[in-house]
LUMGU-102072 format. One line per 3 residues: number of its first residue (from 1); their letters; for each residue x, y, z of N, C-alpha, C. Coordinates in Angstrom, 3 decimals. Layout:
BEGIN
NUM	A	X,Y,Z,X,Y,Z,X,Y,Z  ...
END
This chain:
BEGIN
1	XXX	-43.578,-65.789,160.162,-43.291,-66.066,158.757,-42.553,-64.877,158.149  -41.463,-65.094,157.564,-40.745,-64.195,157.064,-41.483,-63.304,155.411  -41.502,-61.978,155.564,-41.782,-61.060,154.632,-41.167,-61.391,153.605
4	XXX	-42.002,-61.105,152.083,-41.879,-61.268,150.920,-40.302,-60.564,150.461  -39.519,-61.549,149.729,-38.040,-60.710,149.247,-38.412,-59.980,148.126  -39.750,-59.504,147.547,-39.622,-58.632,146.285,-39.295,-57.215,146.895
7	XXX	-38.406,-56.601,146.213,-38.027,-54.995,146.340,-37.554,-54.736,144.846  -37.929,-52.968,144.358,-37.755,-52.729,143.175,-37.113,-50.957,143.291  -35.598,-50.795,143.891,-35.675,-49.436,143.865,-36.389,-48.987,146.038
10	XXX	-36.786,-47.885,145.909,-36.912,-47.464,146.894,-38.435,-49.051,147.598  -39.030,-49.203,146.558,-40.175,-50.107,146.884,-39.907,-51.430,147.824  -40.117,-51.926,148.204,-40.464,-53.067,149.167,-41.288,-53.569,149.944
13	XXX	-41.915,-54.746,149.235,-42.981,-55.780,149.974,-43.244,-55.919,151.113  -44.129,-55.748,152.181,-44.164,-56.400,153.353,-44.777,-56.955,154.106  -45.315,-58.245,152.513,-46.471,-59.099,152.859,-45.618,-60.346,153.558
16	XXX	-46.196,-61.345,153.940,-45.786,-62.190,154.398,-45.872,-63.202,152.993  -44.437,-64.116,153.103,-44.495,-64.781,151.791,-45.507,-66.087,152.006  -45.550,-66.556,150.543,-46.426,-67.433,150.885,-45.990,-68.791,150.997
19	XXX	-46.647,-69.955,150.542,-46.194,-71.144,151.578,-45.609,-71.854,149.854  -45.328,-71.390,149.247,-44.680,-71.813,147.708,-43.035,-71.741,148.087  -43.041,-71.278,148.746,-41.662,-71.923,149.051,-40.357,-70.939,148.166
22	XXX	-40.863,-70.316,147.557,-39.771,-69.073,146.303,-39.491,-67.826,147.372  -40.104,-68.108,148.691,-39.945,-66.396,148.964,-40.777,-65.210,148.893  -41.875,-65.566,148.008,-42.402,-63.979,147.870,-43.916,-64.132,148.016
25	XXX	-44.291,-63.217,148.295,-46.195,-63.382,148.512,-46.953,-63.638,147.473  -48.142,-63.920,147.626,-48.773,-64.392,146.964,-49.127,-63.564,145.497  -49.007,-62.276,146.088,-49.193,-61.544,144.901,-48.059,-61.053,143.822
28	XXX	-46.348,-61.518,144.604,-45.388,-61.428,143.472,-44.985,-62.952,143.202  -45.518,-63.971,143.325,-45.118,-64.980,143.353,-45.099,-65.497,141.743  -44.694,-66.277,141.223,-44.475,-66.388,139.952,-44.918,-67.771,139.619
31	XXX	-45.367,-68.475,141.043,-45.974,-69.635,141.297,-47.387,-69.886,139.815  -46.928,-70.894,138.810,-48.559,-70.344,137.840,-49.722,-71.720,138.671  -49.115,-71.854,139.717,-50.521,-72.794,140.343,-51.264,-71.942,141.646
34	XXX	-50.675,-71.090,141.285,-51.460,-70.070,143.133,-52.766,-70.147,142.906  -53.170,-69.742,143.861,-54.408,-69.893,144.158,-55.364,-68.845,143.966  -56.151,-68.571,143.017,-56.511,-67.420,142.115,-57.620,-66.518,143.118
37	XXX	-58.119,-67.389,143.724,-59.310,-66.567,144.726,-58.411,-65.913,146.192  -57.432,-66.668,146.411,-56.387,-66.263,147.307,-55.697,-65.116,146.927  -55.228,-64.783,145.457,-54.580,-64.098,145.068,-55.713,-62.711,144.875
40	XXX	-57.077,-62.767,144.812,-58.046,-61.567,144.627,-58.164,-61.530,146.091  -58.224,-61.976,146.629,-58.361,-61.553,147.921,-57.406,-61.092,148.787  -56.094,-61.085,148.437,-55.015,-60.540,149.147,-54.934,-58.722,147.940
43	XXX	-55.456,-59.152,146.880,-55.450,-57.949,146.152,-56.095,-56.817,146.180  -57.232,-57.049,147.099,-58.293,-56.341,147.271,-57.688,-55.801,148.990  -57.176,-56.691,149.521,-57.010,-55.809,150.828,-55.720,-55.240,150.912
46	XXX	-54.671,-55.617,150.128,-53.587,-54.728,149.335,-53.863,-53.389,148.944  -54.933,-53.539,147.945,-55.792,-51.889,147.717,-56.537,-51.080,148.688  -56.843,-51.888,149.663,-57.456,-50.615,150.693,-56.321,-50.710,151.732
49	XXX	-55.401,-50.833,151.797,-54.208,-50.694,152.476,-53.358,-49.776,151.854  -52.854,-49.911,150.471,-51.912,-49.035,149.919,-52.026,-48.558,148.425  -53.649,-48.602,148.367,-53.703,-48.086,146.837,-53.482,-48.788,145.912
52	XXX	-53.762,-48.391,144.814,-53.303,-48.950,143.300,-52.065,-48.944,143.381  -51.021,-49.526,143.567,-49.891,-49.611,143.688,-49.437,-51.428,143.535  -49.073,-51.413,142.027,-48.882,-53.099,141.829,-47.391,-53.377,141.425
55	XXX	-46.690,-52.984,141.691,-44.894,-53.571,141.360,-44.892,-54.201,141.326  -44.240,-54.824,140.085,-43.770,-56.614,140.455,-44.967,-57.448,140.800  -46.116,-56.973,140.637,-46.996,-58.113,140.924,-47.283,-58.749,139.594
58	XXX	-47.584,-60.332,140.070,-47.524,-61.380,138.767,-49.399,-62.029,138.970  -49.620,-61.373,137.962,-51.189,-61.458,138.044,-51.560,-62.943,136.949  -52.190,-63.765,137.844,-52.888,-64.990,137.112,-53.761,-64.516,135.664
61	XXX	-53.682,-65.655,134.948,-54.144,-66.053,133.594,-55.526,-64.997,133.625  -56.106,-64.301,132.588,-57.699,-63.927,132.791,-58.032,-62.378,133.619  -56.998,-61.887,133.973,-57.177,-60.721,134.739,-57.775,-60.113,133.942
64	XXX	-59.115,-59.042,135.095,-59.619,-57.959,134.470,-59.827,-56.852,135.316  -59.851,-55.584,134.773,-59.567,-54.408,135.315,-61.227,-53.660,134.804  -61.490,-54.419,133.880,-62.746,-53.548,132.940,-63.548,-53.026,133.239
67	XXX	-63.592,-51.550,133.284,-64.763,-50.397,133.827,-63.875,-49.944,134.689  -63.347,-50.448,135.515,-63.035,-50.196,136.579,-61.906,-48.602,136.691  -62.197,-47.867,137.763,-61.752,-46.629,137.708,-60.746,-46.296,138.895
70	XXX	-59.786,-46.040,138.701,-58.322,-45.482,139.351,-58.649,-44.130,139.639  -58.318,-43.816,141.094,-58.574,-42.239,141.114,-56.591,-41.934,141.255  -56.506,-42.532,141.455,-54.979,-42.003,142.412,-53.957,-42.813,141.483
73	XXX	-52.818,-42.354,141.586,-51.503,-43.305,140.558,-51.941,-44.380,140.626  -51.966,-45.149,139.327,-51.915,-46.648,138.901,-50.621,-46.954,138.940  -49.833,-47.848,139.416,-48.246,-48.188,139.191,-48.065,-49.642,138.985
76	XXX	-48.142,-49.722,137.736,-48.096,-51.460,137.148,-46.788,-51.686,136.922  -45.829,-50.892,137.485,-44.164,-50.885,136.879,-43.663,-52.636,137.214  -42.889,-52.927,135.997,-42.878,-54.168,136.038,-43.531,-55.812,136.525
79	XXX	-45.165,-55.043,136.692,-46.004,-56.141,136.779,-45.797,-57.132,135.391  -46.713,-58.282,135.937,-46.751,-59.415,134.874,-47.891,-59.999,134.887  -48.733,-59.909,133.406,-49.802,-60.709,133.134,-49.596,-61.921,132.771
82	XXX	-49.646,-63.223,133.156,-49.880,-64.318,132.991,-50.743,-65.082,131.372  -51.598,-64.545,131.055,-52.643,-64.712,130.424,-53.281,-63.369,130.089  -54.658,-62.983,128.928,-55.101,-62.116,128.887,-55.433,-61.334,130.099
85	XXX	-55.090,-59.973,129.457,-55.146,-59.120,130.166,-56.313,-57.871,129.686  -57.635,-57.542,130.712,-58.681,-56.424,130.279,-58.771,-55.723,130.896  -58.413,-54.163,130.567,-58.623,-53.054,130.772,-59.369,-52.173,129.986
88	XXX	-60.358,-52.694,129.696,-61.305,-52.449,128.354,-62.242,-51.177,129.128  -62.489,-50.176,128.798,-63.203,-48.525,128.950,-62.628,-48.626,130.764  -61.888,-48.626,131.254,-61.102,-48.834,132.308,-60.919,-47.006,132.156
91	XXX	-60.957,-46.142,133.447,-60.331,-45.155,133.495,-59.672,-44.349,134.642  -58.566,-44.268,134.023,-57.343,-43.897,135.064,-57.288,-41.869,135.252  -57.812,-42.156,136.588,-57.892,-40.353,136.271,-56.301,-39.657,136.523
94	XXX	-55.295,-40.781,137.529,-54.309,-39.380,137.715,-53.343,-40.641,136.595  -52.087,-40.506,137.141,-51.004,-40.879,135.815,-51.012,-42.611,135.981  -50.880,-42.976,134.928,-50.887,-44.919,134.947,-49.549,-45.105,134.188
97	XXX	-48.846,-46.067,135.107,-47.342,-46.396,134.751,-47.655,-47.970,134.576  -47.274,-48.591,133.334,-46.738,-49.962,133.220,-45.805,-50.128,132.522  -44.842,-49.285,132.776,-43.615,-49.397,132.362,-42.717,-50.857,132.816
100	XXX	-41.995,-51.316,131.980,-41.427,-52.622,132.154,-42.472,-53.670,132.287  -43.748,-53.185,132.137,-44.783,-54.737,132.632,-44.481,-55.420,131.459  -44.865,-56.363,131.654,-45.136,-57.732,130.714,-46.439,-58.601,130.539
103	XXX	-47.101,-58.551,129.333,-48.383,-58.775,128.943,-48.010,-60.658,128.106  -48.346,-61.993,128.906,-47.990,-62.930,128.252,-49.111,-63.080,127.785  -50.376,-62.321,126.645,-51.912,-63.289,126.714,-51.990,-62.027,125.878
106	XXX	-53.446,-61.448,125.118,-53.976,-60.431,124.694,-54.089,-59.605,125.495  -53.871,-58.196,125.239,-54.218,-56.985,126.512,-54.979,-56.422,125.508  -56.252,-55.869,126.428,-57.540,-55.182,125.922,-57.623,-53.825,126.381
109	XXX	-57.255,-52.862,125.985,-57.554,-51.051,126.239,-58.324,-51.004,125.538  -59.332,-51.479,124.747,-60.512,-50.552,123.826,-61.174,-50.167,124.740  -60.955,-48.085,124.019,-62.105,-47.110,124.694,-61.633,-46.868,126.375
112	XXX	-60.554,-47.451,126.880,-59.288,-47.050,128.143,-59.289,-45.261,128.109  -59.967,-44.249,129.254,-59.382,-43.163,129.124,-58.364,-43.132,130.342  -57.118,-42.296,129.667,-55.900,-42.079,130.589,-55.936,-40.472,130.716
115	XXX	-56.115,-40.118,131.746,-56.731,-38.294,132.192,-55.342,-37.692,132.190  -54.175,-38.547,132.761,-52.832,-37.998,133.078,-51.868,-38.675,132.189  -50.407,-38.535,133.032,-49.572,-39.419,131.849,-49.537,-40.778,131.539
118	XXX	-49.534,-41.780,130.555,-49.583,-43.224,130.127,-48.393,-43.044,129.930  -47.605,-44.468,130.823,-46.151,-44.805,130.218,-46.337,-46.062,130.016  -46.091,-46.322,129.039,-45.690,-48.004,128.765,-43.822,-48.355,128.360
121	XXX	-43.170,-47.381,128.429,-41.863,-47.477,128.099,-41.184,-49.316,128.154  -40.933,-49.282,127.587,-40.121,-51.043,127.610,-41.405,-51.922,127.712  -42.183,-51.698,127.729,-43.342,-52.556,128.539,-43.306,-53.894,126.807
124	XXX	-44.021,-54.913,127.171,-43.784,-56.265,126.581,-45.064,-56.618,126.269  -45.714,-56.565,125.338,-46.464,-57.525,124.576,-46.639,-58.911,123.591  -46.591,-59.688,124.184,-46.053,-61.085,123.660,-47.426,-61.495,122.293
127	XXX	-48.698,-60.775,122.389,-50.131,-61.130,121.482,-50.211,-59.957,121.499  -51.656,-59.717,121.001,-52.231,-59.021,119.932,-52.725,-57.688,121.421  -52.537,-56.365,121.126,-52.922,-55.914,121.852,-53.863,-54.304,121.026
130	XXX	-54.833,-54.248,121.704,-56.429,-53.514,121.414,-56.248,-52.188,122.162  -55.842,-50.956,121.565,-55.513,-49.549,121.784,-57.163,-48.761,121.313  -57.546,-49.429,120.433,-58.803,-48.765,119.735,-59.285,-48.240,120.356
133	XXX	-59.760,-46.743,120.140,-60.501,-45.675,120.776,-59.904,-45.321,122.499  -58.711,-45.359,122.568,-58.627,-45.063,124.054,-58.103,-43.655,123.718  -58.090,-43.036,124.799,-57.887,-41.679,124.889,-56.825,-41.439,125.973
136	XXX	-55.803,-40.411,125.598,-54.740,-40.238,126.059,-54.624,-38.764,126.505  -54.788,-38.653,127.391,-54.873,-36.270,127.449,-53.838,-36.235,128.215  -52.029,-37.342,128.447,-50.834,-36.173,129.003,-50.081,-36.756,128.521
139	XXX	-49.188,-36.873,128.776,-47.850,-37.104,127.850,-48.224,-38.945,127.949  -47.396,-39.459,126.619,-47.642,-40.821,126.281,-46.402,-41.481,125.806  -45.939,-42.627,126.168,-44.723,-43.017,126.338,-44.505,-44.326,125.804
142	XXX	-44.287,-45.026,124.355,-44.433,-46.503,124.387,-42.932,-46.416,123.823  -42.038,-45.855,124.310,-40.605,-46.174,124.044,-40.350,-47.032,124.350  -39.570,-47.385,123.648,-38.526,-48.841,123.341,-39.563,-50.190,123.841
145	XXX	-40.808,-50.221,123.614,-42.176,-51.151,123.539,-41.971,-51.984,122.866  -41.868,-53.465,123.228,-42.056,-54.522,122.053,-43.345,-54.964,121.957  -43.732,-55.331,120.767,-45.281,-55.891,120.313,-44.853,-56.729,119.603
148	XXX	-45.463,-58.334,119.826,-44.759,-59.120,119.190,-46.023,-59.771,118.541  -47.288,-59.273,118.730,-48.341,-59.565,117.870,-49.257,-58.385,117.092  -50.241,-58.452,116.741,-50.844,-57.052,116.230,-50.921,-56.416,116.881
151	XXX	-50.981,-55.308,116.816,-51.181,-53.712,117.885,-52.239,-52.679,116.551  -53.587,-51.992,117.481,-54.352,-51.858,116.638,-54.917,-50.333,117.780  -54.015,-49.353,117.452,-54.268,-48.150,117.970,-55.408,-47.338,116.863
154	XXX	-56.449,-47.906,116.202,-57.280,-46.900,115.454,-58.198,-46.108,116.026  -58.261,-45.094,115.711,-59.414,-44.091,116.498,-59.252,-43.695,117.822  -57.548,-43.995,117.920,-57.458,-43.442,119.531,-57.045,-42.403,119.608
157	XXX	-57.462,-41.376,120.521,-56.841,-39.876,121.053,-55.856,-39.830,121.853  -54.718,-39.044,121.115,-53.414,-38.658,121.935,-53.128,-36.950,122.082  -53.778,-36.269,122.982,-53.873,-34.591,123.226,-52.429,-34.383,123.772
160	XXX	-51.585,-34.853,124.525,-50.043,-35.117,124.627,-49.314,-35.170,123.374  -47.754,-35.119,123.911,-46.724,-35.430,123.226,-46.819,-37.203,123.188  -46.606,-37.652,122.113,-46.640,-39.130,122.058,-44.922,-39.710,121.466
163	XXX	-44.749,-40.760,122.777,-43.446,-41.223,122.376,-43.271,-42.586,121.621  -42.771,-42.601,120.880,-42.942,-44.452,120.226,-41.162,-44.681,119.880  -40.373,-44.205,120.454,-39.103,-43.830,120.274,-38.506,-45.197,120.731
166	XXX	-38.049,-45.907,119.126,-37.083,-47.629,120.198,-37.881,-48.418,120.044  -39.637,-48.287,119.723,-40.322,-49.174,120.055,-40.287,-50.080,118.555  -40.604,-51.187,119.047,-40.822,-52.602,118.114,-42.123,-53.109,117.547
169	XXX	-42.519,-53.263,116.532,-43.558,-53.676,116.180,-43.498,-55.071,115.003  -44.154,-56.209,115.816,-43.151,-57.045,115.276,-44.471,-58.393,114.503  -45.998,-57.494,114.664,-46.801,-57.977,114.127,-47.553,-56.408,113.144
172	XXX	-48.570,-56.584,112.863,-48.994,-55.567,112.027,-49.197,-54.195,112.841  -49.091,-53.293,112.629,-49.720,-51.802,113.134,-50.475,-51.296,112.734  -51.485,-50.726,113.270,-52.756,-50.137,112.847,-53.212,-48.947,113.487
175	XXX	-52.848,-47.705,113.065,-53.369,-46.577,113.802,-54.491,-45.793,112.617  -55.469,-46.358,112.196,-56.273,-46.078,111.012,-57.204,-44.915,111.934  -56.827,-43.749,111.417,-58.141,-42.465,111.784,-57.276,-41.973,113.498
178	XXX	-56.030,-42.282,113.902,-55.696,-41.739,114.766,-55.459,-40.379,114.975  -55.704,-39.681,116.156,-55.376,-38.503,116.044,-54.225,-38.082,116.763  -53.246,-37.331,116.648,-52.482,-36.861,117.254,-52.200,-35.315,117.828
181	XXX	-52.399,-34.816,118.326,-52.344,-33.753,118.748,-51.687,-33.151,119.424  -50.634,-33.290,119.827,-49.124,-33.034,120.380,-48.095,-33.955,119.254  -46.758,-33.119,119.797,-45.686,-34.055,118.945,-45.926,-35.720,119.075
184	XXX	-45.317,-36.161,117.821,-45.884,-37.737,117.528,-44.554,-38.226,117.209  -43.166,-38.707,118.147,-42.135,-39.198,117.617,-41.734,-40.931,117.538  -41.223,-41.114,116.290,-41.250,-42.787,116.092,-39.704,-42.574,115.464
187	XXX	-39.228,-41.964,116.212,-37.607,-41.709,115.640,-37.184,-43.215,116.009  -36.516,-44.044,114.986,-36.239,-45.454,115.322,-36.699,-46.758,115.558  -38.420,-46.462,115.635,-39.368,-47.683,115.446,-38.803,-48.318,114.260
190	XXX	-39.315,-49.529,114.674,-39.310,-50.524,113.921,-40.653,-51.399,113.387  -41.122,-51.299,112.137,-42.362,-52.017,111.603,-41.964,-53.423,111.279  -41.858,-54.082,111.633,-41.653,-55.756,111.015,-42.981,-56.076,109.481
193	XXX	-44.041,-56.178,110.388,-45.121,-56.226,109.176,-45.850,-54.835,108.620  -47.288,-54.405,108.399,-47.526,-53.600,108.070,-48.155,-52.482,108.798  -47.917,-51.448,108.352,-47.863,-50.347,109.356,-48.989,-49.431,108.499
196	XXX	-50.353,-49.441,109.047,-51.323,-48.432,108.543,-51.447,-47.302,109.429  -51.244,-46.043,108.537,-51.537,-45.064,109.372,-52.498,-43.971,107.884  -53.489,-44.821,107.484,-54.377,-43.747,106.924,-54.743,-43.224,107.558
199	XXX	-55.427,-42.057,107.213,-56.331,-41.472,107.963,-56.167,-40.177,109.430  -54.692,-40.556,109.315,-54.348,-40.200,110.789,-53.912,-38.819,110.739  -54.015,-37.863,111.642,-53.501,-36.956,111.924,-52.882,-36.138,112.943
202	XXX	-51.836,-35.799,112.467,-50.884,-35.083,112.801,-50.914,-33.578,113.319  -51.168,-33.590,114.221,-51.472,-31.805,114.389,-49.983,-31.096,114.592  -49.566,-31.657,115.359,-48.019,-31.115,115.841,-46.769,-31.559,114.947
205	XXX	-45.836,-31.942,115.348,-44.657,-32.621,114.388,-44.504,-34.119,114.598  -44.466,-34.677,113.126,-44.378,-35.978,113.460,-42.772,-36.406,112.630  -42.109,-37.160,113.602,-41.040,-37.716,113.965,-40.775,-38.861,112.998
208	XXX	-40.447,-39.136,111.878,-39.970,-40.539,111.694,-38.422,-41.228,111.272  -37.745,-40.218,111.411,-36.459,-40.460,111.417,-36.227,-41.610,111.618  -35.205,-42.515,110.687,-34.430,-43.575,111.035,-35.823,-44.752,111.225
211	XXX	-36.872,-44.699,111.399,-37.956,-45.523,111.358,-37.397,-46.387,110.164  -37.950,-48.057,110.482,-37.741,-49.028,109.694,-39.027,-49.708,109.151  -39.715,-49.726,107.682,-40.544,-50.413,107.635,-40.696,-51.345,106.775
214	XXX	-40.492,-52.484,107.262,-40.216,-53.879,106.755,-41.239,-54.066,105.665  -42.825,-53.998,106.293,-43.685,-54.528,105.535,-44.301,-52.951,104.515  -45.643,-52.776,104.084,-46.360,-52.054,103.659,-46.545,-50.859,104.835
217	XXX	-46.224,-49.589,104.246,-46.577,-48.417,105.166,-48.086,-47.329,104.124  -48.663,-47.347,104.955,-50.065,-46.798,104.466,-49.973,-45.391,105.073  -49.873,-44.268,104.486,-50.215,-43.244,104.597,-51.167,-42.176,103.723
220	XXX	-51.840,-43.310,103.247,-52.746,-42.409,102.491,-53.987,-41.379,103.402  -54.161,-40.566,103.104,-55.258,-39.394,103.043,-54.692,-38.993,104.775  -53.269,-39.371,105.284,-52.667,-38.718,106.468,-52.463,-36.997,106.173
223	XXX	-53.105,-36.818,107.279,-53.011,-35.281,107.525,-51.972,-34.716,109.130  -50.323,-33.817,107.853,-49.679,-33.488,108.603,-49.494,-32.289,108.954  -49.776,-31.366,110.168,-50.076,-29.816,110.359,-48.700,-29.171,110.153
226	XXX	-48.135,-30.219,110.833,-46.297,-28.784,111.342,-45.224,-29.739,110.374  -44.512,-30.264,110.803,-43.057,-30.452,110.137,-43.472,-32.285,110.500  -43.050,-32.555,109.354,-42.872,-33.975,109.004,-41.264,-34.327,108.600
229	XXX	-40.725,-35.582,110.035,-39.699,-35.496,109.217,-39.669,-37.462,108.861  -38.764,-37.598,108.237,-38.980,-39.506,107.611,-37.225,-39.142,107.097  -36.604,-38.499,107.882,-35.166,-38.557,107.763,-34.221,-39.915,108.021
232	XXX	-33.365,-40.139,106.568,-33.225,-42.055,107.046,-34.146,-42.976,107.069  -35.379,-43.033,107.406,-36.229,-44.114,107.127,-36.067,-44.977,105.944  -36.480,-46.067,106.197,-36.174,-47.365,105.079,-37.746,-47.786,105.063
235	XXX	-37.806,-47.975,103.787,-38.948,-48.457,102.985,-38.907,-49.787,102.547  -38.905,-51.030,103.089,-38.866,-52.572,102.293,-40.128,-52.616,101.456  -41.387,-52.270,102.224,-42.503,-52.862,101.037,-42.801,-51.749,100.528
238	XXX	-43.953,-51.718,99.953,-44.540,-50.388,99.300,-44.973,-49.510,100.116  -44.839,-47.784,99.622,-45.243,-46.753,100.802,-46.281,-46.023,99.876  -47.080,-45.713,100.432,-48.326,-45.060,99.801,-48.878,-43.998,100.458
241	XXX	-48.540,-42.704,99.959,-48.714,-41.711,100.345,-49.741,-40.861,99.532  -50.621,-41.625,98.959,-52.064,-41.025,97.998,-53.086,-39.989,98.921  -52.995,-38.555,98.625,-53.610,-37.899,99.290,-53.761,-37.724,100.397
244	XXX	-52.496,-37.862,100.894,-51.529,-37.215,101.895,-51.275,-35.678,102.211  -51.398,-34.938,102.801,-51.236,-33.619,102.929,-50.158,-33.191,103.994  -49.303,-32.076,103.356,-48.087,-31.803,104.273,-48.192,-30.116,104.487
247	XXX	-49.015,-29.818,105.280,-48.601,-28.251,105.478,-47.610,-27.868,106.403  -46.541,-28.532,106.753,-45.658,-27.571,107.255,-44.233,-28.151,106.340  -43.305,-28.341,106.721,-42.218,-29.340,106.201,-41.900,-30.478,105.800
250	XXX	-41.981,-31.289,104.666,-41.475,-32.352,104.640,-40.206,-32.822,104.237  -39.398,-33.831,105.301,-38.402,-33.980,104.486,-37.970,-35.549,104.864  -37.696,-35.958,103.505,-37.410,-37.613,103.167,-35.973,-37.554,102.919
253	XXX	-34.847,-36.202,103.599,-33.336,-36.544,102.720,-32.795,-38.008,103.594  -32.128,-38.601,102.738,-31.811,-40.126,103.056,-32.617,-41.510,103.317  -33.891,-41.136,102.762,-34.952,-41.880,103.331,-34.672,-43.299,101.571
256	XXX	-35.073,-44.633,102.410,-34.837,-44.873,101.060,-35.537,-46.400,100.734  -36.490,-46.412,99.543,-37.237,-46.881,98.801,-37.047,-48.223,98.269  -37.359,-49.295,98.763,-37.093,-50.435,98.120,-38.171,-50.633,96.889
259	XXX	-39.413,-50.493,97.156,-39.902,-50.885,96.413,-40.692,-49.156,95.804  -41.618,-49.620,94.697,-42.727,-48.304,94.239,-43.242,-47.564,95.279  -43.243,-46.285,95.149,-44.098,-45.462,96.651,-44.579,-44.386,95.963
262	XXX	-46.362,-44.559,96.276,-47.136,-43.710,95.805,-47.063,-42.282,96.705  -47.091,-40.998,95.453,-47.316,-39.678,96.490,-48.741,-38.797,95.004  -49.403,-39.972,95.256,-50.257,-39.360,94.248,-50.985,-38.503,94.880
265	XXX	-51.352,-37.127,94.068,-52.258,-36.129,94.349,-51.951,-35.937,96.045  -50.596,-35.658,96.336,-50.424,-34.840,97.774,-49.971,-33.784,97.551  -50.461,-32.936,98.717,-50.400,-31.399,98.695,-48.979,-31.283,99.677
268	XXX	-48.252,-30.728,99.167,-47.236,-29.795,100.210,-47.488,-28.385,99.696  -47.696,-27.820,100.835,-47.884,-26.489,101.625,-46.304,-26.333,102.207  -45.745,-26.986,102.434,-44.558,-26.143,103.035,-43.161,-26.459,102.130
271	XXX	-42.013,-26.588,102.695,-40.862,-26.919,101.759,-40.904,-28.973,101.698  -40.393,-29.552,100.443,-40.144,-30.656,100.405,-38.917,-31.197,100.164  -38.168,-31.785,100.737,-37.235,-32.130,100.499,-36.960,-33.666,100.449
274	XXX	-36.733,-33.884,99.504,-36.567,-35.683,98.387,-35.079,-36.163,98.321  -34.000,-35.488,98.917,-32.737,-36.226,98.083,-32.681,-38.006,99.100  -33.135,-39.052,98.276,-33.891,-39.835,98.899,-32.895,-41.142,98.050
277	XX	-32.859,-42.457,99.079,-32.155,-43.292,98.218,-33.084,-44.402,97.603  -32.511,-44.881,96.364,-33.336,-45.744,96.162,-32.755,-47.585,96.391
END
């Protein structure tokens, strides 16, 4: 029986395909009638053969990962969830890549620790996906990320540089009480609906250049340590910056205001700069 045609780059399959008739094994098959106990069972001896190592694999409706612990690279690069997807207190000790994956169902990270680097770069969320309380300690990557339902990063730890650079948010955002602790850049995000970031803080420099926010942006009682920049950013709904704190730099030149935007009772500590459009 001729070997699976998936290859991605240096990578290549060399399962035997399966009897679906497309060419590819059971585990990149795109087949949504495979055979789900067939497909855990080729997955499991996949993993004691070659590790956490999932390219291109197209994982049935219901997958779960939950608890479950990665010692060695996770590589979800352009995998595909079918259906919900749980990785709920799941922890990845060396670096976890799902870059380019694709999430068709809810994906669950609440309380997910990532020990090394998290990339989600391009990666695809079609529903609502659950960041709450996961923890991030190396560099973090959701560039050019689409979310096409809620995304609800509150109370999660990022000790890294955090990238959100390109990325799309195309249901509500919620990073309420986040912490950041390395640079935090959203140079070019896009908010479609509303974008809460009370509470959150900023230890390093946070990035918002050219950021777009369609709906309501919440920054009240956000705490920013180093240089804040919101250079170019667009404001459609209301921005609320009530007890907000800026100790290093802020600057809004070209940033510009559709509607009322509260900066009641905020402290700048460093220089501010407003030449801002309305």
């Amino acid at each position: 029986m001729p070997t699976c045609r998936y290859e991605r780059g240096a990578y290549r399959c060399d399962w035997e395909s399966d009897e679906a008739g497309d060419g590819f094994c059971i585990l990149h098959s795109k087949n949504p009638g495979k055979d789900k106990d067939a497909f855990e069972q080729a997955l499991n001896t996949h993993r004691e053969r070659y590790g956490d190592i999932f390219i291109g694999f197209v994982f049935p409706p219901s997958t779960s990962f939950s608890r479950a612990t990665f010692i060695n690279h996770a590589d979800f690069t352009n995998a595909a969830f079918t259906g919900c997807a749980s990785f709920g207190s799941v922890s990845f000790s060396a670096d976890a890549d799902f870059s380019g994956a694709f999430f068709n169902g809810a994906a669950d990270f609440r309380n997910a620790l990532f020990n090394e680097n998290a990339d989600f770069a391009e990666a695809s969320f079609t529903e609502d996906v659950d960041f709450t309380n996961a923890s991030f300690s190396g560099l973090t990557s959701f560039a050019a990320a689409s979310f096409f339902g809620d995304a609800d990063f509150s109370g999660a730890f990022l000790s890294g540089n955090a990238d959100f650079v390109g990325a799309s948010f195309n249901g509500d955002a919620s990073s309420i009480g986040t912490l950041f602790s390395g640079d935090a850049s959203f140079v070019g995000t896009s908010f479609s609906e509303n974008a809460d970031f009370a509470d959150v803080s900023f230890s390093e420099d946070a990035d918002f250049s050219s950021a777009s926010f369609s709906g309501d942006a919440d920054f009240r009682n956000a705490s920013f340590s180093e240089d804040a920049s919101f250079i170019g950013a667009t404001f459609s709904g209301h921005a609320d910056f009530t007890n907000a704190s800026f100790n290093g730099d802020a600057t809004f030149i070209g940033a510009s205001f559709t509607q009322n935007v509260a900066f009641r009772y905020v402290k700048f500590l460093g220089r501010s700069l407003f030449i801002s459009e309305k």
